[in-house]
C-alpha positions as a Python dict, from the first residue, in 0.01 Angstrom:
ca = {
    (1, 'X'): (0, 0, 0),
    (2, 'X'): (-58, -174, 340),
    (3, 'X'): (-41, -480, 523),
    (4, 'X'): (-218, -737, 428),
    (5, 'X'): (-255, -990, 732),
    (6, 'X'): (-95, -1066, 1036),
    (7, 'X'): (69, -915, 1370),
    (8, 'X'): (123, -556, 1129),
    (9, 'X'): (-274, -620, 944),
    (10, 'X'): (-403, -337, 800),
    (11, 'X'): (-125, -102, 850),
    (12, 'X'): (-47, 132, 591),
    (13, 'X'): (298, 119, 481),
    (14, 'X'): (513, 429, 282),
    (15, 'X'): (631, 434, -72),
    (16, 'X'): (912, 667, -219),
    (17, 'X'): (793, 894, -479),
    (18, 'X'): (820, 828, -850),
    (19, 'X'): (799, 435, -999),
    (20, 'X'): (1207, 369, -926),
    (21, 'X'): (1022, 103, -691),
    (22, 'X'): (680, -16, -847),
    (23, 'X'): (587, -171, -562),
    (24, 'X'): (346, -466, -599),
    (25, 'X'): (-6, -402, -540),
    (26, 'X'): (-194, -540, -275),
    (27, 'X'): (-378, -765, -468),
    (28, 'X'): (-82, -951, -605),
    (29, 'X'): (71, -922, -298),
    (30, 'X'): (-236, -1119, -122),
    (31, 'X'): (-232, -1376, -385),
    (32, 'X'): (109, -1434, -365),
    (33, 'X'): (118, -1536, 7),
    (34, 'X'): (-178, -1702, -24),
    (35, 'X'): (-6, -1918, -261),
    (36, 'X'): (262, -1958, 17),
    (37, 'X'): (1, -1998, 281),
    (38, 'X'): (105, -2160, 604),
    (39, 'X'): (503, -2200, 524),
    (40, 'X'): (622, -1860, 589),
    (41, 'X'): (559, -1931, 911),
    (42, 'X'): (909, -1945, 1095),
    (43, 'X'): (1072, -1923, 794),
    (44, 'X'): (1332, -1711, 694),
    (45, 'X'): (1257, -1457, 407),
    (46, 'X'): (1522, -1268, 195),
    (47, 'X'): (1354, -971, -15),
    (48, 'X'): (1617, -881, -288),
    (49, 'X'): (1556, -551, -485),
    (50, 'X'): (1369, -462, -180),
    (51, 'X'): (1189, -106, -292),
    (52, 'X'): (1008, -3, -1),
    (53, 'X'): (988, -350, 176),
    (54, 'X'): (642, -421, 152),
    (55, 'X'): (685, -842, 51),
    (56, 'X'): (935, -878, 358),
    (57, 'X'): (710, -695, 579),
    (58, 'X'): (428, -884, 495),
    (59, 'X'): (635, -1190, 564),
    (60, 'X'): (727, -1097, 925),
    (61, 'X'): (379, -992, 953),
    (62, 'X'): (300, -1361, 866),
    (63, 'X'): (512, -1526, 1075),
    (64, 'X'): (866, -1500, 936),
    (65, 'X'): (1115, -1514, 1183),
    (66, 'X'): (1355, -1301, 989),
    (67, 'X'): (1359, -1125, 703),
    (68, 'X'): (1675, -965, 514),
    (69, 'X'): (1624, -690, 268),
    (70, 'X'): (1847, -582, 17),
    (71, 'X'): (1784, -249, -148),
    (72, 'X'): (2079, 22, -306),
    (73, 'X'): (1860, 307, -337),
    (74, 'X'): (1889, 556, -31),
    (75, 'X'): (1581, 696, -43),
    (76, 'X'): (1422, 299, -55),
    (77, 'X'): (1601, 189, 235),
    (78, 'X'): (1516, 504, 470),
    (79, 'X'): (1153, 430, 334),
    (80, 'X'): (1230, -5, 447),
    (81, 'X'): (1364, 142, 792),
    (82, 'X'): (1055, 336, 860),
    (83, 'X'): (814, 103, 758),
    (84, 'X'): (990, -179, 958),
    (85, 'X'): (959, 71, 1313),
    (86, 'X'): (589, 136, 1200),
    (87, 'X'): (490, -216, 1163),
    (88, 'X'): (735, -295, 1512),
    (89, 'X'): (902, -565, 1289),
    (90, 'X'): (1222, -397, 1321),
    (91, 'X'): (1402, -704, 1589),
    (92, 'X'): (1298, -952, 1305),
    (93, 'X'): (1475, -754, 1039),
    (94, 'X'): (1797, -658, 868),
    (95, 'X'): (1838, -385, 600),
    (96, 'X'): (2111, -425, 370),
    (97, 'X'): (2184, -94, 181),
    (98, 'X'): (2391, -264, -107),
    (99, 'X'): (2342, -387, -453),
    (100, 'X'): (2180, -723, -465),
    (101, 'X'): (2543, -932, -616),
    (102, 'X'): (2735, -751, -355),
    (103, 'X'): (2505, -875, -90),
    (104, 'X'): (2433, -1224, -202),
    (105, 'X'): (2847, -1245, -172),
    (106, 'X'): (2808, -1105, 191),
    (107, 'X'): (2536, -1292, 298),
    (108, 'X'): (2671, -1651, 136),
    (109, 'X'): (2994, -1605, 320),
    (110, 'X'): (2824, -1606, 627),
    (111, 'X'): (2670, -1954, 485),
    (112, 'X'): (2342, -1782, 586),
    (113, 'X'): (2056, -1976, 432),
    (114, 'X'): (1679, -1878, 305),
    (115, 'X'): (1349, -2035, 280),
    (116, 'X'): (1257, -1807, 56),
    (117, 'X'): (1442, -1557, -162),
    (118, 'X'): (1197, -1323, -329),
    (119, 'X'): (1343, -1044, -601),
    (120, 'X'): (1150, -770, -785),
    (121, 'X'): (1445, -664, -988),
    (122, 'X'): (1421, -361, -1262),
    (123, 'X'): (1222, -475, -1559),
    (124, 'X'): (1466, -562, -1892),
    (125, 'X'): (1802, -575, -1716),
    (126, 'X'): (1809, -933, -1703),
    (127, 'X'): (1961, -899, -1346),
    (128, 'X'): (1699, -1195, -1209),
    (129, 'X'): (1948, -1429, -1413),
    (130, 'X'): (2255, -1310, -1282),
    (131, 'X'): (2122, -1323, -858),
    (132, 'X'): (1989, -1728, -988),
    (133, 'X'): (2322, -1820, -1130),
    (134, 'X'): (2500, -1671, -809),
    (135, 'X'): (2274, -1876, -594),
    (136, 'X'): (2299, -2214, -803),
    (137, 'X'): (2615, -2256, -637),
    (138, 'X'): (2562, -2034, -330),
    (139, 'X'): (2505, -2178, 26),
    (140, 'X'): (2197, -1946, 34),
    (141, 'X'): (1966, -2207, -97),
    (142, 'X'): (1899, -2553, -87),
    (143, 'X'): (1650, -2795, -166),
    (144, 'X'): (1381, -2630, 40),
    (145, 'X'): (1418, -2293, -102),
    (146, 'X'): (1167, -2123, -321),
    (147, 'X'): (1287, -1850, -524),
    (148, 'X'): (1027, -1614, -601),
    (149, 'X'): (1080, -1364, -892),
    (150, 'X'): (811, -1077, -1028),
    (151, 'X'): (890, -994, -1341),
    (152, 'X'): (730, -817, -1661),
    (153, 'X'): (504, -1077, -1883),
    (154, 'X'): (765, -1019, -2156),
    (155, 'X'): (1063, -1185, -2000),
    (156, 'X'): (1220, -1514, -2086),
    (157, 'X'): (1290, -1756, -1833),
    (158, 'X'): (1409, -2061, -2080),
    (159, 'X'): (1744, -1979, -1947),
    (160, 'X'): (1637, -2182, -1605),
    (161, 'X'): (1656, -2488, -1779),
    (162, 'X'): (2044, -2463, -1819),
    (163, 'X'): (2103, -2415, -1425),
    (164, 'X'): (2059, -2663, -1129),
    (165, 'X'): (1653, -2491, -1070),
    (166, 'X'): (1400, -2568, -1259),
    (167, 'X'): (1023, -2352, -1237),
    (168, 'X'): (777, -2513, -1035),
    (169, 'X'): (496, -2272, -1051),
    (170, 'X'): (392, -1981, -1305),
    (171, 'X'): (112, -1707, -1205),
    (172, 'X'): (42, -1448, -1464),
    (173, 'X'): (-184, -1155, -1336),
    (174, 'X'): (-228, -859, -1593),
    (175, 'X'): (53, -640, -1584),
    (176, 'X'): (300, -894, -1429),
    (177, 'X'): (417, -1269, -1351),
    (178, 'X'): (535, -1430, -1032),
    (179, 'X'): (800, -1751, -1153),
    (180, 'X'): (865, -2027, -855),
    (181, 'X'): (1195, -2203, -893),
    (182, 'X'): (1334, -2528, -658),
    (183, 'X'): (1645, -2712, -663),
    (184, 'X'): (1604, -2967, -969),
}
């Protein structure tokens, strides 16, 4: 895994062992922000279920001016940390070691506000639905916020439809899906 473009291009960034993470590859990772093209510039970028960091990073490598990354697992956010000092993104960054609900709570009241809020949560656990309806009524987005969230190709998102987003984009790769949702 490794930086795609930017101030941090071409550096190689560390994983923890095992698939606790699955971090996504660098192919999806290149389509995705080419999808997002020029707007991450300046923006600010919260990475929830944060693994080893590698979508925040590669925002601040972009042109973020911050990025927030929320991760529980120990072991991820040492990895985060250590990635952040080897890409010298660090001063652009802050590492949250909490669960993702327990962080939004923090974060919202702060009345700290995203451009984007990408989330790579486990596979099956539905807990994508629970960080949207927490942010429907959160401070953390408005209007201009994408929400970006990778998911399995199996899972349902006809739940969206009953909260104050609706999807805006779909891209199905092989293994995976990226869903966009905006303020309706």
């Amino acid at each position: 895994m490794r930086v795609i473009a930017g101030s941090a291009r071409h550096l190689k960034l560390k994983t923890i062992e095992g698939m606790g993470t699955r971090p996504t590859t660098d192919r999806i990772k290149e389509t995705l922000f080419n999808m997002l093209s020029f707007y991450v510039e300046d923006s600010r970028f919260l990475d929830l279920f944060s693994g080893s960091g590698g979508i925040g990073i590669e925002a601040l490598s972009r042109g973020a001016k911050q990025a927030v990354f929320v991760e529980q697992n120990k072991k991820a956010v040492a990895c985060i940390k250590e990635n952040l000092t080897h890409t010298h993104l660090s001063d652009k960054a802050v590492v949250m070691s909490k669960d993702v609900m327990t962080a939004l709570r923090l974060l919202d009241d702060e009345k700290q506000t995203f451009d984007y809020i990408f989330m790579d949560p486990p596979y099956g656990k539905l807990l994508e639905k629970e960080a949207v309806l927490y942010l429907d009524d959160s401070s953390l987005c408005d209007e201009d916020t994408t929400i970006i969230i990778e998911s399995d190709l199996d899972t349902d998102f006809s739940w969206v439809m009953d909260t104050g987003f609706q999807i805006t984009r779909e891209k199905i790769y092989k293994t995976n899906k990226h869903i966009f949702l905006q303020k309706k």
